[in-house]
MARNUBA-929391 format. One record per residue (C-alpha): residue in one letter; x, y, z. Coordinates in steps of 0.02 Angstrom, whole numbers, plus 50000, padded with zeros to 5 digits. Each point is the difference from the previous one (the first is absolute). Layout:
N
AXYZ...
REM end
This chain:
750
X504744754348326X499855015449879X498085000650031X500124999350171X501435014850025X498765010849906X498754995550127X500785000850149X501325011649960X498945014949935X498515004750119X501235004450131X500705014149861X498175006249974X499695018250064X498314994550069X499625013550126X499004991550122X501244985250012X501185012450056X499005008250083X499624984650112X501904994950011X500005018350072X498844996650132X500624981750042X501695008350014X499455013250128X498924986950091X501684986150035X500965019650031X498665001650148X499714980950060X502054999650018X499995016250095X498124998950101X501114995450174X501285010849967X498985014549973X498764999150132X501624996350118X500815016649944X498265010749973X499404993950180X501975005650078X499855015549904X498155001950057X500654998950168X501265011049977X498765014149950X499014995450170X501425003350088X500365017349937X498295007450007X499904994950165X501815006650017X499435019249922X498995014350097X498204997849989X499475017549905X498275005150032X499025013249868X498675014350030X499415013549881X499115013650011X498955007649855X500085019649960X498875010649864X501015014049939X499295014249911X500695016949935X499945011650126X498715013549943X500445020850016X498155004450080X498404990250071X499285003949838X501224986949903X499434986350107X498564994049906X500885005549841X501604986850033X498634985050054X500154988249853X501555003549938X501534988850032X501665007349940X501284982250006X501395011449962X499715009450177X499724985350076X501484991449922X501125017450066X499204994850172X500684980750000X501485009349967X500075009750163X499264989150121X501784988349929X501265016750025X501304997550129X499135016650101X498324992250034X501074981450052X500815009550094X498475006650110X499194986050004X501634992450076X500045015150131X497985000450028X499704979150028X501835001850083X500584984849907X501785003750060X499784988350151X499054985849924X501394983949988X499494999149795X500365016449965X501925000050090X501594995949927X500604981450026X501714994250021X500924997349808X500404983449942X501694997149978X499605003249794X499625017550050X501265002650123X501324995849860X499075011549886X499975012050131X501755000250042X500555002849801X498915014349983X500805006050170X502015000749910X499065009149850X500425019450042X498535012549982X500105015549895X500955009150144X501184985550020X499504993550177X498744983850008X498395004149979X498955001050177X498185001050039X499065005250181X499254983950042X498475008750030X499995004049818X500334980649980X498574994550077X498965012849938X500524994349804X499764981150025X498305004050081X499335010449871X501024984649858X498914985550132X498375013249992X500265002049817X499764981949970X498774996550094X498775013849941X499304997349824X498825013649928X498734996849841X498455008349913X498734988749996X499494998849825X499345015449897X499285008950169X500845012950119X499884989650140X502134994350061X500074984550096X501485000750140X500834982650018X501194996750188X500864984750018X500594996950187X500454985750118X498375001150100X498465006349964X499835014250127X501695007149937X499094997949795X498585008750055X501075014350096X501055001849840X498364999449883X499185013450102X501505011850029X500105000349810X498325007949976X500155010250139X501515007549964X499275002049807X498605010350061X500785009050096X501435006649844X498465003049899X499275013750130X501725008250020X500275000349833X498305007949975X500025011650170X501605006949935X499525004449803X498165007250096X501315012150117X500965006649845X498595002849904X499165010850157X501765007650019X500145005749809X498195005450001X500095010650150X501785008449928X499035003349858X498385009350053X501325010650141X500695006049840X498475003349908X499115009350146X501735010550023X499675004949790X498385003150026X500145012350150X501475007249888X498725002749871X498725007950094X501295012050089X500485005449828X498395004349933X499365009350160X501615008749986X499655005649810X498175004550043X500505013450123X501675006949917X498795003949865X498635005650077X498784986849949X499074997350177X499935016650066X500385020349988X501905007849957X500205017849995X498105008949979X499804984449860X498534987850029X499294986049889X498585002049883X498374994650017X500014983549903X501264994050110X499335005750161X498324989449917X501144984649987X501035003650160X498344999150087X499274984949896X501584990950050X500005006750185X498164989750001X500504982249916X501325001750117X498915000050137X498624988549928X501584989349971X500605000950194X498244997650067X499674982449873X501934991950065X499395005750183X498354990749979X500894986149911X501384999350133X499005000850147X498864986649923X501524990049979X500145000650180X498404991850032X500384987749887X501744996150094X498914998150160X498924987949928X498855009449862X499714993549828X501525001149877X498794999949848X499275018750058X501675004649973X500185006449818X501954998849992X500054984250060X498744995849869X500865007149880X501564991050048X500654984649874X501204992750166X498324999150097X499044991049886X501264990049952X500234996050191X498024999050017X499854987449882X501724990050054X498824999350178X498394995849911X500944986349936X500934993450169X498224999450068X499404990449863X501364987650031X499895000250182X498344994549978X500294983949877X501524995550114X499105000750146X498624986349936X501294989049932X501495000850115X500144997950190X499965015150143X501855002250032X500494994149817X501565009849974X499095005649817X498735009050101X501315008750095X500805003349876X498535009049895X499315008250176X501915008749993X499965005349814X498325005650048X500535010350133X501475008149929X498845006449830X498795008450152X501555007650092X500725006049809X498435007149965X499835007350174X501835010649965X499495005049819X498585008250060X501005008250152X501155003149844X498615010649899X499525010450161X501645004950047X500005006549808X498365010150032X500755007250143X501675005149890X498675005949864X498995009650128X501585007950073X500545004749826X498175007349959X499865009650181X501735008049956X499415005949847X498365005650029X500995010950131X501215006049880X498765006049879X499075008050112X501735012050049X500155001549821X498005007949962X500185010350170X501755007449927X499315001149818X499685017749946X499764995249817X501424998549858X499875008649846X500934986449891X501024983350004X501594998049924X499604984549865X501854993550031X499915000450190X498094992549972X500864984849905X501644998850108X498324996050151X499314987749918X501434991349965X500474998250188X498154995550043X500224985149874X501634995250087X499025001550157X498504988349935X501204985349931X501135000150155X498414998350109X499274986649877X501554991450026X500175000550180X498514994450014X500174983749875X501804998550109X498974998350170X498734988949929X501534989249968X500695002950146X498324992950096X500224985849890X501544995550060X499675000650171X498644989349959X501194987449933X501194999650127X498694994450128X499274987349851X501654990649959X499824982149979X500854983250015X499444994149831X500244981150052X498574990650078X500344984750101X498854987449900X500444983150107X501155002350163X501444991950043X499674980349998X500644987950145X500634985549893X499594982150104X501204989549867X501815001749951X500185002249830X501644996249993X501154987449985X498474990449912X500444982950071X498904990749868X500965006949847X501754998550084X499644979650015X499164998049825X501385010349918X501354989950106X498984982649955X500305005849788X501385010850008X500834979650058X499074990149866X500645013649880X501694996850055X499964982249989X499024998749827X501555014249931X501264987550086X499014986149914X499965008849854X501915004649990X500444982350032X499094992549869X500775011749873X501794999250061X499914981750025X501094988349898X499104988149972X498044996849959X498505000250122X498594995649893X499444989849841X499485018149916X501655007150029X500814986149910X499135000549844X499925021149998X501814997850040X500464986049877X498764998849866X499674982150035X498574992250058X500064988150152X499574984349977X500074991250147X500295004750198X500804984350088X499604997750200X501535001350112X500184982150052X500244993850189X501714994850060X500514980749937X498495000549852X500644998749837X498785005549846X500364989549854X499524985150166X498505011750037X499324997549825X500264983449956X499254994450174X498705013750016X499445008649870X498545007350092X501035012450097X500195017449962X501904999749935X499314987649862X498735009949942X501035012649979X501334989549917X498514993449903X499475017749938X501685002049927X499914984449902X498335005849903X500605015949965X501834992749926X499064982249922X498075006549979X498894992149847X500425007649813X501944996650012X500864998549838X501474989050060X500814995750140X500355011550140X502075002250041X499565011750154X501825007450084X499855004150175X501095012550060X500345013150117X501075015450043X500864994550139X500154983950099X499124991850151X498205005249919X499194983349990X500524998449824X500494981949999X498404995650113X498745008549883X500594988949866X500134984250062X498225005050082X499485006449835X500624984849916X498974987750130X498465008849981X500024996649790X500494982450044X498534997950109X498765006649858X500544988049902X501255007849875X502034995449945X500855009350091X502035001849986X501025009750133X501605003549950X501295010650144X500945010949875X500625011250165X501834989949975X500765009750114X499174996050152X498734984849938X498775005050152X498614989449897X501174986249970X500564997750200X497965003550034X499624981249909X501864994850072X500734998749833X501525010950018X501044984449943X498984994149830X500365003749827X499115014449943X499805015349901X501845004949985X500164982349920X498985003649842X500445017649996X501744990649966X499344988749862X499084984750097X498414991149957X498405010250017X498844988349957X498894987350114X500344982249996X498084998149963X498445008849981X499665012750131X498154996250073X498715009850118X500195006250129X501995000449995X500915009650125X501785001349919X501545010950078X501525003849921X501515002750131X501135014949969X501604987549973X501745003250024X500995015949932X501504994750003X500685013850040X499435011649837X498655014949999X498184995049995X499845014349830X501434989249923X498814986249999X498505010049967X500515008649864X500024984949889X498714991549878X499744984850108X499075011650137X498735005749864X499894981149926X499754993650183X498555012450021X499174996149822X499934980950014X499325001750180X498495009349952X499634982949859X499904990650152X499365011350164X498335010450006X501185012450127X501765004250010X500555009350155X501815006550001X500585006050180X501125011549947X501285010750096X499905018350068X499995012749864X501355011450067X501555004649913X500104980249917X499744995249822X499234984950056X498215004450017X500065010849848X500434985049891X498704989950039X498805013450001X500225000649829X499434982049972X498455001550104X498345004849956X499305004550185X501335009950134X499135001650175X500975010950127X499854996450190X500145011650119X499824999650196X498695012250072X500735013450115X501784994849996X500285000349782X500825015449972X499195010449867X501435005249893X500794980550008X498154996449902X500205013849915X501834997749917X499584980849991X498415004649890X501035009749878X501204987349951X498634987749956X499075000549826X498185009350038X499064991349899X500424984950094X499495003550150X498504994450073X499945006350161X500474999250194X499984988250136X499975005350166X500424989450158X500144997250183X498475012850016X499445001450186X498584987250003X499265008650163X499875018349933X498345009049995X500635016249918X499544991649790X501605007549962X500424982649921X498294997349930X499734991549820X498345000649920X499185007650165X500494984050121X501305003750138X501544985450005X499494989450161X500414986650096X499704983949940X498404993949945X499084985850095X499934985949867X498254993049968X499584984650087X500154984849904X501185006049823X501024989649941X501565009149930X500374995849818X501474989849966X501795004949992X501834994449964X501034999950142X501665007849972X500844984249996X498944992649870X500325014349915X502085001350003X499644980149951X499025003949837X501415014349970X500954996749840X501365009349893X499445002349835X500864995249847X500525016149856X499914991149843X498054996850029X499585019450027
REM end
């Protein structure tokens, strides 16, 4: 039997991965063959369930709207300058305000979502109205529960209900913001939606009207304060030209003739001067009536005209392409026909801007001329000109010249900022309007049901799962022998009420019980044994089928033909003894007390012989055990028998079993599947010798299951098999014949 323990008892140790790896999936197939009603029962209920409740929740419907923000730019000039550019930080500082609580707020005022059912408080659950009423006992920092104007209230859980159901997002790397509102109908989505960008364009114009006012404010103060120090100027140095005598006569003195030379020469640029910013003002006249602004030489000459000349060449230019491409009333047209029209009014006040100038200038140069002509018809010459006094003048004409310069850069501004107040911009175009969703988005009814229909078969499989790994006892051939570290050789069919196996295989050996018993006896008596076979059946606790497997076991030798010698050494309860109605004969506990134990005569084929348990007599089975005659017995019963079977008792907490385990070469351990607990096998295993042990025997396996959980060598344990038509059945000894040939044998011939 040595050669075939290292054959049968190895392979199962072997690490082979894809052995395991099939046990694995043969495992997880019986998991889901025992569960497949169970967990399309739960995953349909649950499936059902999630039905229910979307149909149960508010249909939410969803339109957006699509905005392109840009930086708002200081001048028409920056327009073309900021095409091109995308700043994500801006437009990320934009998400951010079209979120804030102020522009919720106006959108809940402007699309009046106060009186829209969604959008009002509902009654609190009795949850919140416990919640509620503990918040109410806690005292607020002046001591007195804290109160709120249920205006207030409904105002906060609209803006908390508006707040979730507006989402805002840059789409991608580009400056254009796409507005998300989620709503219970579509009209209300779209209201919500528009409202939002609205509401957005018009911040942005505020925002930018009231930073273009300031600006024209400042300005303004500014150039009021420069033409004040500039009048201040020229008061001063008209005042220091006649204290000392520099324009005209002072007692009998007169100025010399070099200055009376340049006093003249000045007196006529003065008036070549006031006769140039006439022409030029009158000419800007015409050109405010209709004229041509490039015969104009200041407005030539002027950088905010070009720049506005070129901003309209430009707006034409576009005009133009948009106009083949695009539609009549396409709002990019109308657009471009109002930039275009706003440049022509700009450039319109910049050049009312340069003649009210001339007309300052000419004022200026009419005043003077006059003023120098006083001073030649006062002059009566001047002998000499006090250097100091001569330097002290220039330094207040200086003063003069750079306040005027400046007043004059200060109203350029100040031209510029009118212009910008009237140019102020949105910054936010409306790319794609509000849409008018058809669909709900929400609850998605599909994904409720398929996440019900798994979120059940989860369950169950976890249940499953949890089951098998709490569960006492084994569920599967692959659990045993992980569990045990003993291979399985046999599964035994649960037999139908009144059949008896050991009957089963002497009468039909065709069936599926005796093949299995017939499986066990080639791997316990294959070819290449080197003596006789003493196999002890045993088991960890009783009612297993121990006593049936071996009287089976032993029919199914006798019917191939071998010795076979069946001796009940269970003396407690003698279940194989009362199974061939021999509870009464002499038997084991005989010899164990000294009888014969040899046959009368020479055993022949096909022999069938059972020793009886005997009587005890009162005294321990080990007391009789533990005594040479047990292992004489056994040694002169393997000279005559080509198989010994012992039915031996339970292992338990009895010496009995360990005894005769000792005196066998072959222990086989028998289990029942699902109802063996696993520690019983497992404290039964360690009180038997290891080396021993040839494996387990498992029986009563359900004969109808499908799941493969009992599956040996890849062929599920059926029903029984339909015997071929026309077999004879090889011959047997009937259990009488075979308590008849039953002999004691005698000790002196051992």
């Amino acid at each position: 039997m040595k050669q075939v323990a290292s054959l049968t008892a190895e392979p199962w140790r072997a690490t082979d991965d894809d052995g395991q790896l099939g046990d694995s999936l043969r495992e997880a197939l019986a998991l889901l063959r025992r569960n497949l009603f169970r967990m399309f029962a739960v995953g349909l209920i649950f499936a059902l369930t999630g039905l229910i409740l979307a149909q149960r929740m508010d249909r939410l419907f969803k339109s957006n709207v699509q905005l392109m923000v840009e930086r708002p730019v200081v001048s028409p000039i920056e327009v073309e300058q900021a095409v091109g550019r995308v700043d994500l930080g801006y437009v990320d500082g934009q998400i951010l305000l079209l979120t804030s609580d102020d522009m919720l707020r106006r959108v809940i005022d402007e699309a009046e979502l106060l009186a829209e059912p969604w959008f009002q408080p509902t009654e609190p659950g009795p949850v919140r109205l416990i919640i509620n009423a503990i918040k109410a006992l806690i005292p607020t920092a002046r001591g007195t529960p804290g109160t709120a104007d249920p205006q207030d209230r409904a105002t906060l859980g609209a803006l908390r209900q508006l707040a979730d159901a507006v989402s805002v997002r840059r789409e991608g790397e580009t400056n254009v913001i796409r507005i998300d509102a989620s709503a219970t109908s579509p009209e209300l989505a779209q209201r919500i939606a528009a409202t939002m960008a609205q509401v957005y364009q018009d911040m942005r114009l505020e925002f930018r009207s009231a930073e273009a006012r300031l600006l024209t404010d400042w300005v303004d103060a500014r150039a009021n304060e420069l033409r004040g120090k500039l009048a201040e100027a020229e008061r001063a140095a008209t005042t220091y030209r006649i204290e000392n005598n520099l324009i005209g006569i002072k007692d009998g003195s007169g100025l010399s003739d070099q200055q009376l030379t340049e006093l003249n020469a000045e007196l006529i640029r003065s008036r070549a001067d006031l006769a140039q910013k006439r022409a030029s003002f009158e000419q800007a006249q015409a050109v405010l009536l209709g004229g041509d602004p490039g015969s104009l030489p200041e407005v030539q000459a002027s950088d905010i005209v070009a720049d506005l000349r070129g901003e309209q060449l430009e707006l034409q230019r576009r005009l133009a392409d948009a106009s083949q491409l695009g539609q009549a009333n396409s709002p990019r047209l109308a657009q471009i026909n109002n930039q275009l029209d706003l440049v022509e009014s700009q450039i319109t006040d910049e050049i009312r801007r340069i003649a009210q100038m001339l007309n300052n200038e000419m004022a200026a140069l009419s005043s003077r001329t006059v003023l120098l002509e006083e001073a030649l018809q006062r002059a009566g010459g001047q002998s000499g000109t006090d250097s100091l006094t001569a330097v002290r003048l220039r330094e207040l004409e200086r003063q003069v010249e750079a306040y005027r310069l400046q007043y004059e850069r200060y109203l350029n501004n100040a031209g510029m900022a009118a212009d910008l107040s009237t140019f102020a911009t949105s910054g936010a175009l409306v790319v794609s309007a509000a849409s008018f969703p058809l669909e709900p988005f929400y609850p998605p009814t599909k994904v409720f049901v398929i996440l019900g229909f798994l979120l059940g078969v989860g369950l169950v499989l976890v249940y499953a799962l949890l089951r098998d790994a709490l569960k006492r006892e084994f569920a599967s051939i692959a659990g045993v022998e992980a569990d045990l570290g003993l291979p399985v050789l046999s599964v035994l069919p649960r037999l139908p009420s009144g059949q008896e196996g050991y009957k089963i295989v002497r009468s039909d050996p065709f069936t599926a019980y005796s093949e299995a018993v017939s499986l066990l006896r080639q791997s316990l008596t294959g070819p290449g044994q080197g003596k006789t076979p003493i196999v002890l059946i045993t088991s960890a606790e009783e009612t297993v089928g121990k006593t049936t497997l071996a009287a089976s076991l032993g029919e199914s030798a006798n019917a191939s033909g071998k010795r076979v010698l069946m001796v009940d050494a269970d003396l407690r309860f003698a279940g194989l003894s009362a199974l061939y109605d021999m509870e009464n004969a002499v038997g084991l506990c005989d010899i164990l007390r000294g009888g014969d134990c040899l046959p009368e005569d020479e055993v022949g084929r096909d022999v069938l012989d059972v020793i009886p348990a005997g009587d005890l007599r009162g005294r321990s089975p080990s007391v009789y055990l533990d005594t040479p005659h047990f292992e004489q017995f056994l040694r002169v019963a393997s000279r005559f028998y080509d198989l010994v079977i012992i039915d031996g008792p339970p292992v338990g907490n009895l010496a009995d079993c360990r005894i005769m385990a000792e005196h066998c070469n072959e222990i086989v351990m028998v289990m029942r599947a699902e109802r063996t607990p696993r520690e019983a096998l497992r404290s039964a295993i360690r009180h038997l010798p290891q080396r021993k042990l040839s494996g387990v025997v498992v029986t009563e396996a359900d004969p109808a299951s499908k799941t493969g959980q009992w599956t040996l060598s890849g062929t599920a344990v059926s029903s029984y098999m339909r015997q071929p038509a026309k077999r004879k059945s090889p011959p047997t000894v009937s259990p009488r014949a075979a308590r008849t040939e039953t002999t004691l044998l005698r000790p002196e011939d051992a």
